[in-house]
TORKOL-584123 format. One record per residue (C-alpha): x, y, z; residue in three letters. Coordinates in steps of 0.001 Angstrom, whole numbers, padded with zeros to 6 digits, always signed. Example, Ala and Ser with C-alpha at 12.3 -4.5 7.8 and 13.67 -1.06 7.14 Angstrom:
2
+---------+---------+---------+-----+
!      c1 !      c2 !      c3 ! res !
+---------+---------+---------+-----+
! +012300 ! -004500 ! +007800 ! ALA !
! +013670 ! -001060 ! +007140 ! SER !
+---------+---------+---------+-----+
END
This chain:
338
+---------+---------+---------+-----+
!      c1 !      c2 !      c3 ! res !
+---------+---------+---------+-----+
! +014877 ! +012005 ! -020537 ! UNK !
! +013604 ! +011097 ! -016610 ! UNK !
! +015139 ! +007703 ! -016227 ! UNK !
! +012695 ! +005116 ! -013593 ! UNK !
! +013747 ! +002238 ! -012267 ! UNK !
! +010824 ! +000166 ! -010790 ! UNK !
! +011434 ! -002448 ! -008394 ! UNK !
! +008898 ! -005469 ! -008279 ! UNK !
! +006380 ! -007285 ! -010632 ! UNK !
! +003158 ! -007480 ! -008893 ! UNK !
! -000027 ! -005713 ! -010108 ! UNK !
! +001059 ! -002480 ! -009952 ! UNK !
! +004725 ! -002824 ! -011035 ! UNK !
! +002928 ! -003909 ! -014169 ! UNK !
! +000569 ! -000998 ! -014868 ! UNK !
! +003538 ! +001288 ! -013360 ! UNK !
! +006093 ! +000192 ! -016042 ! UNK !
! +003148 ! +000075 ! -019125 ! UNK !
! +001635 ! +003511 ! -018130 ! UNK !
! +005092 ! +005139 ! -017232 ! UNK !
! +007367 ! +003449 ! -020082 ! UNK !
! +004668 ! +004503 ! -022783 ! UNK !
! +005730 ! +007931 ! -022555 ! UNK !
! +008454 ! +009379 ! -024547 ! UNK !
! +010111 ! +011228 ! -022211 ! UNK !
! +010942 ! +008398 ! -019590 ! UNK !
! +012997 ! +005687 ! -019648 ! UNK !
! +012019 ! +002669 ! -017502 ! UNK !
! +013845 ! -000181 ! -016024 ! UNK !
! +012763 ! -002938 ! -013696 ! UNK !
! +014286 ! -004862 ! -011083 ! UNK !
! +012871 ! -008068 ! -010383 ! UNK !
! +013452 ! -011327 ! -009253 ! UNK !
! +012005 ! -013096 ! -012163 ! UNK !
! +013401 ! -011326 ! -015036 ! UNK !
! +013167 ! -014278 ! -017208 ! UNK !
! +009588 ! -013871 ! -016977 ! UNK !
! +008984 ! -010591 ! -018248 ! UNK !
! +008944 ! -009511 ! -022046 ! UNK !
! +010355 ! -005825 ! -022853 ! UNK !
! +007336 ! -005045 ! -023751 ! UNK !
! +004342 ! -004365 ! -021657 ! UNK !
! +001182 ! -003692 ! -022320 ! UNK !
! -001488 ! -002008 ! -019924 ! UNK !
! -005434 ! -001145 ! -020864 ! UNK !
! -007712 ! +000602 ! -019219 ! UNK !
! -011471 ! +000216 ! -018343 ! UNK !
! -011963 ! +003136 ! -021343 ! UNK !
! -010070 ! +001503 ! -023845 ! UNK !
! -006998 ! +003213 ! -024145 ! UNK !
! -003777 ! +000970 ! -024083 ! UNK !
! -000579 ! +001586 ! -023052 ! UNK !
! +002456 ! +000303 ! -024872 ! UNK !
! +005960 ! +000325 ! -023377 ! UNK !
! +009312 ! -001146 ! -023177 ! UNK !
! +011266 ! -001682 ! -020743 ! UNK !
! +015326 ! -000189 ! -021284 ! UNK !
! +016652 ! -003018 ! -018813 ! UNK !
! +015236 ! -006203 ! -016778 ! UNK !
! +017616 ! -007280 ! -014291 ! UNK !
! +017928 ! -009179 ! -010382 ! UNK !
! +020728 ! -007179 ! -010515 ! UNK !
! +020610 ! -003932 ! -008758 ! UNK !
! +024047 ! -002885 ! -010112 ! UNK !
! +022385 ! -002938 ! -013632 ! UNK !
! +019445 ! -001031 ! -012816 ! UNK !
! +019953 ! +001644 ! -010147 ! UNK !
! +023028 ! +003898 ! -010913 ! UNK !
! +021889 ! +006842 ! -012884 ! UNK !
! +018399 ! +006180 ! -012298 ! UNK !
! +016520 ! +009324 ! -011506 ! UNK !
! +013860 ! +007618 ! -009448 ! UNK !
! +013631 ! +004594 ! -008176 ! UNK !
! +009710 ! +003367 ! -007011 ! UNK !
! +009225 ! +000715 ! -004628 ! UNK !
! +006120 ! -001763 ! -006006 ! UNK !
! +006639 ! -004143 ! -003528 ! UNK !
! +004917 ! -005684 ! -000317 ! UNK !
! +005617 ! -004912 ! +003195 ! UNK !
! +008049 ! -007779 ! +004188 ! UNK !
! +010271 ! -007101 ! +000858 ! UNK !
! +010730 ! -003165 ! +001802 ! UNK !
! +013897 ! -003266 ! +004417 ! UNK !
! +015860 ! -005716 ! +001958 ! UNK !
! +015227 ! -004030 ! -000854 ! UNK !
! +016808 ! -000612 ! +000089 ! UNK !
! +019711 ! -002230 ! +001644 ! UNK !
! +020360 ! -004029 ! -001867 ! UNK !
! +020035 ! -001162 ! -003819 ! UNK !
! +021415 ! +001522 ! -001475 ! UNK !
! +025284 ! +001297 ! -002756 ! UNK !
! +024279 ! +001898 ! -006117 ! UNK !
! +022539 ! +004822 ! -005340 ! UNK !
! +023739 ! +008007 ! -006662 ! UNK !
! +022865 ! +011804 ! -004849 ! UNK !
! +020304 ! +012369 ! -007504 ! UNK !
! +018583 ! +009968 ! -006880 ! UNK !
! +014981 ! +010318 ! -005224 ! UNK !
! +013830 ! +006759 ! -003959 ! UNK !
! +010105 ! +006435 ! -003424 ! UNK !
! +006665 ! +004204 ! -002634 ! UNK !
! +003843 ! +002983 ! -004612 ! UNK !
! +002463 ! +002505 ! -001009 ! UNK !
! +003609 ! +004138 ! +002018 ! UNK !
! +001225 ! +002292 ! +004808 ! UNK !
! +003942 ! -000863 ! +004815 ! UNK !
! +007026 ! +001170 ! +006617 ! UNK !
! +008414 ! +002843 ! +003607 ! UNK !
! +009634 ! +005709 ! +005119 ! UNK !
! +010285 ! +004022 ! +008777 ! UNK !
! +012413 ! +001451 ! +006776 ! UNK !
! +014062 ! +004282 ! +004425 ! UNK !
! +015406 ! +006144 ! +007359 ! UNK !
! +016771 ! +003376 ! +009277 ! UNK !
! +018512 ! +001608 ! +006061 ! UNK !
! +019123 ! +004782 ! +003838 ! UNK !
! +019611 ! +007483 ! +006333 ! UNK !
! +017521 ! +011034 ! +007251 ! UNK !
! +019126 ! +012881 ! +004867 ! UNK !
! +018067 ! +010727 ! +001272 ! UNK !
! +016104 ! +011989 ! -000961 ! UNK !
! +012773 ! +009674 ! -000589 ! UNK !
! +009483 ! +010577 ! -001399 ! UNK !
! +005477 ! +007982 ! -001257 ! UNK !
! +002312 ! +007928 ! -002335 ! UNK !
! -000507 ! +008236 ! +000539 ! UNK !
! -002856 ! +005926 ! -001556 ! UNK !
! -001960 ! +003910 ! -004532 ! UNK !
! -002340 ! +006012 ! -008274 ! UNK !
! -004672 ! +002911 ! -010060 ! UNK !
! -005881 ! -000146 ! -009258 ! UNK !
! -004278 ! -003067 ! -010904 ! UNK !
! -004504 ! -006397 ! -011902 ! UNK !
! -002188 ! -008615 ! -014196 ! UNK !
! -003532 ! -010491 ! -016697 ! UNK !
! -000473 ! -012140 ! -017812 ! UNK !
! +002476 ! -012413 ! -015739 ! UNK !
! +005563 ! -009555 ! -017358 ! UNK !
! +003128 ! -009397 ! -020439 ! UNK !
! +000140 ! -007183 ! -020053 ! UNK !
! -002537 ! -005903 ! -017322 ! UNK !
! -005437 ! -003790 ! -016853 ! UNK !
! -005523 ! -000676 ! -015222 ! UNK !
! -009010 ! -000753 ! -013291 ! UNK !
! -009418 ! +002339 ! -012146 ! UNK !
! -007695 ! +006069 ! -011743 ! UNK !
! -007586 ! +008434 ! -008841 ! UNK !
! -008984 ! +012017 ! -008983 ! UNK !
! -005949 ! +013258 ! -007723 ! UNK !
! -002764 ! +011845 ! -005718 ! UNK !
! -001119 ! +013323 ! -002696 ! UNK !
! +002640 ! +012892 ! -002123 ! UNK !
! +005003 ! +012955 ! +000981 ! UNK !
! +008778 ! +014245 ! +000045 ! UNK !
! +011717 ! +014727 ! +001821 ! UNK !
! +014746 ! +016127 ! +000894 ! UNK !
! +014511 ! +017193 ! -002158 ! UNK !
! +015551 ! +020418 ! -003272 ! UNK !
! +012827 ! +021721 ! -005772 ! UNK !
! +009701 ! +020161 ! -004314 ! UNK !
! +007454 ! +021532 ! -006731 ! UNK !
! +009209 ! +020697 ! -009810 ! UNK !
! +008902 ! +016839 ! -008347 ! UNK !
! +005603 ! +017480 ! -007964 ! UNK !
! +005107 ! +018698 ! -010967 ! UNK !
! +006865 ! +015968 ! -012700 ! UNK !
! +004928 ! +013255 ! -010878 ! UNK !
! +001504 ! +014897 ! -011787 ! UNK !
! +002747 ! +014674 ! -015262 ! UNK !
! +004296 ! +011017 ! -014917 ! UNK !
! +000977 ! +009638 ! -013931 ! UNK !
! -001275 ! +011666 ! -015801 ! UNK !
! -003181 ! +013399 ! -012573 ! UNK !
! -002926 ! +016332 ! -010351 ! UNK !
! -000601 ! +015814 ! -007457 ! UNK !
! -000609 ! +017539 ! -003980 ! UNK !
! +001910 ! +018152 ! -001534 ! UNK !
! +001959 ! +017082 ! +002266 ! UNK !
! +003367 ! +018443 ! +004945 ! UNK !
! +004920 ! +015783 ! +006799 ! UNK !
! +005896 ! +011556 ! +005640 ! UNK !
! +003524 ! +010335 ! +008562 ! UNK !
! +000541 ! +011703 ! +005995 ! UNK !
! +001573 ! +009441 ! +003981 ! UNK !
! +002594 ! +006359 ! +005801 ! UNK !
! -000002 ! +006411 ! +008590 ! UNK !
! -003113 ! +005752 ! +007525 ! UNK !
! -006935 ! +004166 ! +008853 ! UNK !
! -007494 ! +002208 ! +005686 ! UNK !
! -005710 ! -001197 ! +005558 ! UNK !
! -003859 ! -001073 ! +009001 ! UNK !
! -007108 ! -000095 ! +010621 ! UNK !
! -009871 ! -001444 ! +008197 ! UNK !
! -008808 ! -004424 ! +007508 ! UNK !
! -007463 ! -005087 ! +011077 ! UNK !
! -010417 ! -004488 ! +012629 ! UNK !
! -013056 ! -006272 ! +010259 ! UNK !
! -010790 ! -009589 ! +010350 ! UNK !
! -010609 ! -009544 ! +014568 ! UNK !
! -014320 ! -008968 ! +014281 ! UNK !
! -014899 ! -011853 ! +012549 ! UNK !
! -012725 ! -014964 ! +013815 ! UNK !
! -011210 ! -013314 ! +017157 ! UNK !
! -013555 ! -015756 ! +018693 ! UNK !
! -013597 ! -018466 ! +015919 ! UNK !
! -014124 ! -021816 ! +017120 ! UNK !
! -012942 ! -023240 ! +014032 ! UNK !
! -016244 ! -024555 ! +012976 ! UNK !
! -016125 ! -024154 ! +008945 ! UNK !
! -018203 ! -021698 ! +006951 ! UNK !
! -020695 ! -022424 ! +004454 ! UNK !
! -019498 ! -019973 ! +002254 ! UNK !
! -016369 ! -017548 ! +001495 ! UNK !
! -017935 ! -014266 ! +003432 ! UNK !
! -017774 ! -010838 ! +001604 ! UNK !
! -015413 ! -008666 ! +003443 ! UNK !
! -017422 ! -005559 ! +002960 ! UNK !
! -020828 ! -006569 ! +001854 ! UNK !
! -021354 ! -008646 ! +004744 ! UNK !
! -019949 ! -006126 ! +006840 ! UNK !
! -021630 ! -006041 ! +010460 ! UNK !
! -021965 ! -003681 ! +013139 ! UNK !
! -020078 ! -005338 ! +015657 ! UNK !
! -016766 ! -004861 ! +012679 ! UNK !
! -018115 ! -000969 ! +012632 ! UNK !
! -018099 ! -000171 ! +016197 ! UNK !
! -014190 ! -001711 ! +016170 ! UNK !
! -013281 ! +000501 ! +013353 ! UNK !
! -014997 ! +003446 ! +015221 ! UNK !
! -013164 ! +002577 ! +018813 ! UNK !
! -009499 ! +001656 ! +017147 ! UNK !
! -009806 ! +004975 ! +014664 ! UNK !
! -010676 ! +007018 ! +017401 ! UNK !
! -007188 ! +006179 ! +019191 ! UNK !
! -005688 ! +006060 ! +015886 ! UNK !
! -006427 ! +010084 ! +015743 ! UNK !
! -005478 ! +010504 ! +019070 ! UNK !
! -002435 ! +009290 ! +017901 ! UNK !
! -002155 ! +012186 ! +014791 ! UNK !
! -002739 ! +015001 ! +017144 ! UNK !
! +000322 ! +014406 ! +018726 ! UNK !
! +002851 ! +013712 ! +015990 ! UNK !
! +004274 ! +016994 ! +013750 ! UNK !
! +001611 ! +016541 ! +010894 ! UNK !
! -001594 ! +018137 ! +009686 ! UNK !
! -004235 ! +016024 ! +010751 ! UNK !
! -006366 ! +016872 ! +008431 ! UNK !
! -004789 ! +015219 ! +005980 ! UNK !
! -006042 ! +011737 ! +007407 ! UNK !
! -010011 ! +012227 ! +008109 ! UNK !
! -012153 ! +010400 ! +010672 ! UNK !
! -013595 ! +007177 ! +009187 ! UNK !
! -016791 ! +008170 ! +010116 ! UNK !
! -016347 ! +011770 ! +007916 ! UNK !
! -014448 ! +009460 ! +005269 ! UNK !
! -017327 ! +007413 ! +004924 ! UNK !
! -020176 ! +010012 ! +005905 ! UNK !
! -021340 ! +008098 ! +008342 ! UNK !
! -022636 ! +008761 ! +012204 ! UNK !
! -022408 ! +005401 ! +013915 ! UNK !
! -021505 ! +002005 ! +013460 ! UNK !
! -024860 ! +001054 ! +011941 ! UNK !
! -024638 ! +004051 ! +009605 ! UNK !
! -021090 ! +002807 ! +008654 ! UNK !
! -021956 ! -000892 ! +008061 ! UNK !
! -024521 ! +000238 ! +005948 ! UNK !
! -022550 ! +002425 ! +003925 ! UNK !
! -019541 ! -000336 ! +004076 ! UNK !
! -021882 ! -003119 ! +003072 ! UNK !
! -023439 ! -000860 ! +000224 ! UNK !
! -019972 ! +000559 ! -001891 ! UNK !
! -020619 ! -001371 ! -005266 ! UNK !
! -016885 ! -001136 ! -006299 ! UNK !
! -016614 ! -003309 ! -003302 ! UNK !
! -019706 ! -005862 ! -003340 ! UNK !
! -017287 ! -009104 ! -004666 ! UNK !
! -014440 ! -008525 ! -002706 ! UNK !
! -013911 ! -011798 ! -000480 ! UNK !
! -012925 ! -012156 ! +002791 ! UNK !
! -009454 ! -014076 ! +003172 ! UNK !
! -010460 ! -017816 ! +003454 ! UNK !
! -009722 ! -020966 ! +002063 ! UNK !
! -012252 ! -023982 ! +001129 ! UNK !
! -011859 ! -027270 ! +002448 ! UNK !
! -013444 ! -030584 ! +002010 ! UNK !
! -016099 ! -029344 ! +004938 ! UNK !
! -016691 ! -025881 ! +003929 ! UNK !
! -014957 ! -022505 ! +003939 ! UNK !
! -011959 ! -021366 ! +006756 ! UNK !
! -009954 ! -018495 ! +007339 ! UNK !
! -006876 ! -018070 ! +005807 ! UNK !
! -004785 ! -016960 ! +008175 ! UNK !
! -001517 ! -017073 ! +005634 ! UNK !
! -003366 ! -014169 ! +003431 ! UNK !
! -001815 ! -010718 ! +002863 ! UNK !
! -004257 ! -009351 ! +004782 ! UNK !
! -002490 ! -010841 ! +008077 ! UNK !
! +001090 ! -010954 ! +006603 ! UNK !
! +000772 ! -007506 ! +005671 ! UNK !
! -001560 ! -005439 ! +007727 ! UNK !
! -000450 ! -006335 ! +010703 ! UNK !
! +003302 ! -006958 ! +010730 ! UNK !
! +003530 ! -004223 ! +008242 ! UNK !
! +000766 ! -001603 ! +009036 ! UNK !
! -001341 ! -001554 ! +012527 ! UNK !
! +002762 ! -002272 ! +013553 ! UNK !
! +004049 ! +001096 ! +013077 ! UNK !
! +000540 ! +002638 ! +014862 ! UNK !
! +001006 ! +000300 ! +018100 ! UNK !
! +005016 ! +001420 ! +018152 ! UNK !
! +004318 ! +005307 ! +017372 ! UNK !
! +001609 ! +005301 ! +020060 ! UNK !
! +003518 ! +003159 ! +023029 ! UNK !
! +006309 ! +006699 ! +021586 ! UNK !
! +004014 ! +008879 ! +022686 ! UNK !
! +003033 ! +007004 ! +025731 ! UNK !
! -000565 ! +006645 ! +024351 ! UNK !
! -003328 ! +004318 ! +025559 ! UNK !
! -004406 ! +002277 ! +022622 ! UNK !
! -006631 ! -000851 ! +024062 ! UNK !
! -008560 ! -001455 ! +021380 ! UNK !
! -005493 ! -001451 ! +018904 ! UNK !
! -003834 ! -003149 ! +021456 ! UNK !
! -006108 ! -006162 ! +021221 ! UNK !
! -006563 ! -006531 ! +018115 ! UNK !
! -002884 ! -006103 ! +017110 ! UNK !
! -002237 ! -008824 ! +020028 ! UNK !
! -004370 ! -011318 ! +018737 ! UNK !
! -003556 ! -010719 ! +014783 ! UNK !
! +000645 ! -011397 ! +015560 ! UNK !
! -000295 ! -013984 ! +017327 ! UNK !
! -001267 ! -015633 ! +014167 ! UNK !
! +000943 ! -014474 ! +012015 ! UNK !
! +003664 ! -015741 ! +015053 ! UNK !
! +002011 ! -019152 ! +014359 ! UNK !
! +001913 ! -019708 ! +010568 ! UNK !
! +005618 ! -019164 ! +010432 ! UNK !
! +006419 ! -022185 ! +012553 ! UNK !
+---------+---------+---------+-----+
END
């Protein structure tokens, strides 16, 4: 028996440790800093029906109770939480032990080598396996949605196929291989997406209020699709100089089979899975703001366009556009700390 120890509660810890722990041949342990919170037994549905029933071996804050003799250990946390993580867990950590991402576009595997070292075994997921949302907190929560297949970054282990293999079996879908870690961890969704729509919309914000909470993607203009265009375009610059295959990250404009920015706003604005997502904004008593204390600053910025701006200033590459919009979005962040 594979022994997992899964290390935070949000969304996707939840359907991690109900679709993983429901299996007979894994063992599944969580480290958390709310253990109180969380029954042993989870329970995850799907949009088909099916239902997942697990329990958890051991729920602990302590990493000392979790980590030695685990087989793999998967990160489920956000950006800021990475670094601290692997330095709390890292002297319980035995040579076995393959440590690994539910999302690699946060630093993952920048933090991994600095705390952990070159020679760990580590291993992350270039996009996320489901998407996730709890329903009640360390109880139960729906899986919303599977991938087709997953692809993988590993280093350092031995018998990379058997890990493949056993991750295609742990999550139930066909797994492939990359070449190199920056497949994984560089990426033009969030860091790039996300980046650019939110600069598009309040870089020049007066802060007049709206009269309604905008939809990030339906609403989608083509002044936020030329940005994407001009930023992804350096971003691949960027990928034809590092030791990857850079085919393994397409073009937004082939992602999205689009031609031009008013192509890609269309096809943006017109993804049904995507119609009620809402931009990051608050309401107040005169209408709606941004919310510049959302994930989608904390995180995509500090903890995604970050490691493109540093790996291209490396390389001694020009990068104005994600330059400026980097700029302006630590700025922010910079300002909601204080």
């Amino acid at each position: 028996m594979k022994k997992i120890t899964i290390c935070g509660g949000g969304s996707l810890g939840h359907v991690c440790i109900g679709f993983l722990s429901s299996q007979e041949n894994l063992s599944v342990n969580l480290l958390t800093n709310h253990p109180a919170k969380w029954n042993r037994e989870i329970t995850v549905q799907d949009t088909n029906g099916n239902v997942f029933k697990g329990n958890l071996a051991t729920i602990s804050s302590n990493p000392q109770d979790v980590i030695p003799d685990t087989d793999v250990v998967i990160l489920c946390l956000p950006g800021f939480l990475i670094k601290q993580t692997l330095e709390q867990i890292k002297p319980y950590l035995s040579e076995k032990t393959v440590v690994g991402s539910i999302v690699s576009s946060t630093g993952f595997f920048f933090f991994a080598h600095e705390v952990l070292g070159e020679k760990n075994k580590l291993f992350g997921f270039q996009r996320v396996p489901f998407i996730a949302r709890v329903v009640e907190y360390g109880k139960n929560a729906n899986l919303l949605g599977y991938k087709s297949s997953l692809n993988i970054a590993v280093e350092n282990v031995e018998d990379r196929e058997s890990f493949r293999s056993f991750v295609e079996k742990s999550f139930n879908t066909p797994v492939n291989l990359l070449q190199s870690f920056y497949e994984a961890c560089l990426t033009n969704s969030n860091p790039i997406l996300h980046t650019g729509r939110l600069y598009s919309m309040w870089h020049g914000w007066d802060g007049t209020p709206y009269d309604h909470c905008i939809l990030f993607y339906k609403e989608w203009t083509e002044d936020a699709a030329q940005w994407l265009i001009d930023m992804d375009a350096e971003f691949m610059r960027l990928l034809g100089k590092l030791p990857m295959n850079q085919k393994a990250v397409p073009p937004l404009l082939e992602y999205y089979e689009s031609t031009d920015a008013k192509s890609l706003a269309a096809k943006l604005s017109s993804i049904k899975a995507f119609e009620t997502i809402k931009a990051p904004m608050k309401e107040t008593e005169n209408g709606w703001i941004p919310d510049f204390e959302s994930r989608y600053f904390t995180e995509d910025f500090p903890f995604g366009l970050r490691f493109i701006v540093n790996l291209s200033r490396t390389y001694g590459l020009d990068t104005p556009k994600i330059n400026e919009v980097y700029n302006w979005g630590m700025e922010i962040c910079n300002q909601t700390k204080k």
